[in-house]
N, C-alpha and C positions, 0 to 999 in steps of 0.2 A: 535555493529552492526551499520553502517551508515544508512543513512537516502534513500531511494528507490529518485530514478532520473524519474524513468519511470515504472506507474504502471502492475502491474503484468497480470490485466487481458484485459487491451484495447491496452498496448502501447504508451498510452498517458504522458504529464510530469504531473509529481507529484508536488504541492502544501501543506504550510504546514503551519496552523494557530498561534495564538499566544498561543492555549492552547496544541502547543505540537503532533497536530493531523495531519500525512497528508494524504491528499487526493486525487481524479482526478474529475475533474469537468465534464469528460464526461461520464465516465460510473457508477460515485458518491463509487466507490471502496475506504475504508477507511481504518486507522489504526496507531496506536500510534507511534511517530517517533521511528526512531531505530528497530523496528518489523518487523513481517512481519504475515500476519492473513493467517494462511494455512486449512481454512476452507472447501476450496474446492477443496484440494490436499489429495489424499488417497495416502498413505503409507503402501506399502507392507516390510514383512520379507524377 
């Protein structure tokens, strides 16, 4: 998986540290590069 351009919950660009983590500095949305945290995404059958 590539690395998110623009996060998932504001829209905002994504930034990504040296340990691998990116981030959005405006809405503090996180998650490991290459991922994506679907924590707040329900999934129906």
């Amino acid at each position: 998986m590539t690395r998110l351009k623009r996060c998932p919950e504001c829209h905002s660009e994504m930034e990504v540290n040296e340990n691998g983590i990116e981030y959005c500095n405006v809405c503090d949305y996180w998650t490991v590069e290459g991922t994506a945290r679907l924590d707040s995404i329900t999934m129906l059958a």
